[in-house]
Steps between C-alpha positions, in 0.01 A plus 500: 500500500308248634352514959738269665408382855688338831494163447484491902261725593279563136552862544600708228852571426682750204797383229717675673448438866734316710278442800136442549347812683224269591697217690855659477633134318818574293351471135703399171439481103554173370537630118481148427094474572474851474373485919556663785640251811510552840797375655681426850847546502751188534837443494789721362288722335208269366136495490233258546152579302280418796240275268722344260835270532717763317752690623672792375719823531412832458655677184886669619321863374248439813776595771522834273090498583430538088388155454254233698565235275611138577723225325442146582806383695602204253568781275876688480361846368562773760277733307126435428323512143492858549787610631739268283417719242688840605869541391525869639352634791467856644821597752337437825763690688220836380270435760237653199583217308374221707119678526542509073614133454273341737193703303686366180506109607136538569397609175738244332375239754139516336629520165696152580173361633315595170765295297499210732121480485522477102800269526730724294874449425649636775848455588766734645831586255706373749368131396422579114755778400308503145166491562465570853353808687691768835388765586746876533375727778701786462540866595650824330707525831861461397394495126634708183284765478514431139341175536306495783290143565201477270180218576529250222576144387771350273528130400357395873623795709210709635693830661290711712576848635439490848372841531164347373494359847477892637118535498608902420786464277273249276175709535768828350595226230150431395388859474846596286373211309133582452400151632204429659603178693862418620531238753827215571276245429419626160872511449539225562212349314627676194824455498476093535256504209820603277653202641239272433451664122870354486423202626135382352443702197817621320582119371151344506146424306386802666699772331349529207162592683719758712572693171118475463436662758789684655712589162854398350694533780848500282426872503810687645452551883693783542351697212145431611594614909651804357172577284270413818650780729550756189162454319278304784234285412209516205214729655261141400771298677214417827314338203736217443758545774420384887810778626650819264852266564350248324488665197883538499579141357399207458664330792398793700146403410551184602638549820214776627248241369699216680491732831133557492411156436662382868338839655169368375541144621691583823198689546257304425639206754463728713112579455465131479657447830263786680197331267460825339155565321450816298112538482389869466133563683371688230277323266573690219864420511691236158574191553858579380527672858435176697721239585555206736890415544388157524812347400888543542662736209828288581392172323171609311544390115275700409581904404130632443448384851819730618361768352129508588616438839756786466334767326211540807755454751710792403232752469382405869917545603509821365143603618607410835830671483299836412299468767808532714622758296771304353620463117342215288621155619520391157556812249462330192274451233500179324393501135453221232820517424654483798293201616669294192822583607418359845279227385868367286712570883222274652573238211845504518510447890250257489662284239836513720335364772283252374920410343612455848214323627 
């Protein structure tokens, strides 16, 4: 995620802040330009951007105070680029429930703004039933014990548990699990990678190099999930594998590999941003553990650049973190193998956006 400043006062300002702190201006997200506008309130219920002739309206989720987004006003939507999206909320009558979905549009916020950057298909069901994308936030409240809600997508409906919003309940999850990262964002950023396998790979020129790389993914699901969680994965499996879930199928593989793509570029625009240098004082330290983030991961072409830019970064993240006695930013080794599978996720992004270009 990229510094964004008041456009009135130049001070900085967060993605998800609805005010300046600096000048108290009311701020918006154009997810148009990808900015953040200031704005001065006009007439039943419009905005003015203070330095452009635009107006707008804030997203309807904003009077719930889980979105800061804004719609231009020559538009009909009600619901912003975000916020379109969702076809099931949590019941907001648990006053729990509001602190859990406003954490869960913030995560899916940034994942929106990753797919807007790289211009990918992105439409809601509700305007392309076949191909289009909602999102299911659901609890096991009121649910068949028998089939309680499970995190997962299904020909363009991502469902999310919204106990991963309970910092404790998904923290219990990840140690039953024997995970060593767990967050909503990399839900999220997983679970839309399945959709976007759907949607890029399955019936193009790139599949072939998927079963290169990832395997025949005609192998039966079900079978494999029920192997994973009785056998577990290979004891090589970190030599060719970027997670242990990975190893579980193909598309599995994919998606983990899809997920830590956008964590490494989200990240990265965010080094740029702060003009992050890695450049350890001792003499005596390899070059492969220097790196300018000189240029934004969003729209760089090319991958070797991600990655020498990458690899440094993370080992200064996670030397920081231990410093503050904190678990490894970043707890993952990347190995040759793993760096194909990414460097064919970079491809296939970047050839749908050069597309839509």
């Amino acid at each position: 995620m990229k510094l964004f400043y008041c456009d009135t006062c130049g001070h900085p300002v967060f993605f998800d802040n609805a005010s300046c702190l600096n000048c108290g201006c009311l701020l918006g997200f154009d997810s148009k330009n990808l900015h953040m506008l200031s704005l001065d309130p006009g007439d039943t219920g419009t905005y003015h951007s203070r330095h452009l002739s635009l107006e707008f309206r804030y997203c309807e989720n904003q009077r719930l105070g889980v979105c800061n987004w804004i719609i231009p006003v020559d538009h009909s939507d009600t619901f912003c680029r975000a916020c379109e999206l969702n076809r099931v909320i949590p019941n907001l009558s648990q006053p729990s429930y509001w602190k859990r979905w406003k954490a869960i549009e913030e995560a899916k916020h940034r994942l929106v703004y990753t797919l807007l950057n790289w211009q990918l298909p992105l439409l809601s069901k509700h305007r392309d039933p076949k191909r289009g994308l909602v999102f299911d936030f659901k609890s096991n409240s009121g649910q068949d014990i028998s089939q309680p809600v499970v995190t997962g997508h299904a020909q363009g409906i991502i469902t999310l548990n919204i106990a991963e919003a309970d910092d404790v309940e998904r923290e219990m999850m990840r140690n039953e699990m024997d995970e060593v990262y767990r967050t909503l964002l990399g839900h999220f950023r997983h679970e839309i990678g399945h959709y976007y396998w759907d949607l890029l790979v399955k019936e193009s020129d790139h599949l072939h190099g998927f079963r290169t790389l990832f395997g025949d993914e005609t192998q039966n699901y079900a079978s494999a999930l029920e192997r994973h969680y009785q056998v577990g994965p290979l004891p090589d499996w970190r030599e060719t594998y970027i997670s242990a879930y990975a190893t579980m199928h193909p598309w599995e593989d994919w998606a983990e590999t899809w997920a830590h793509y956008l964590h490494i570029v989200d990240t990265l625009e965010t080094a740029y941003s702060f003009g992050t240098q890695v450049h350890p004082r001792s003499v005596q330290t390899s070059k492969w553990l220097r790196s300018d983030v000189d240029e934004n991961a969003y729209f760089c072409e090319d991958f070797n650049k991600i990655i020498a830019m990458w690899m440094p970064l993370s080992i200064a993240l996670n030397s920081i973190n231990r410093s503050m006695g904190a678990s490894d930013l970043y707890p993952f080794v990347i190995n040759p193998s793993v760096i194909r599978k990414l460097e064919f996720v970079h491809g296939v992004i970047r050839s749908e956006s050069r597309r839509q270009v």
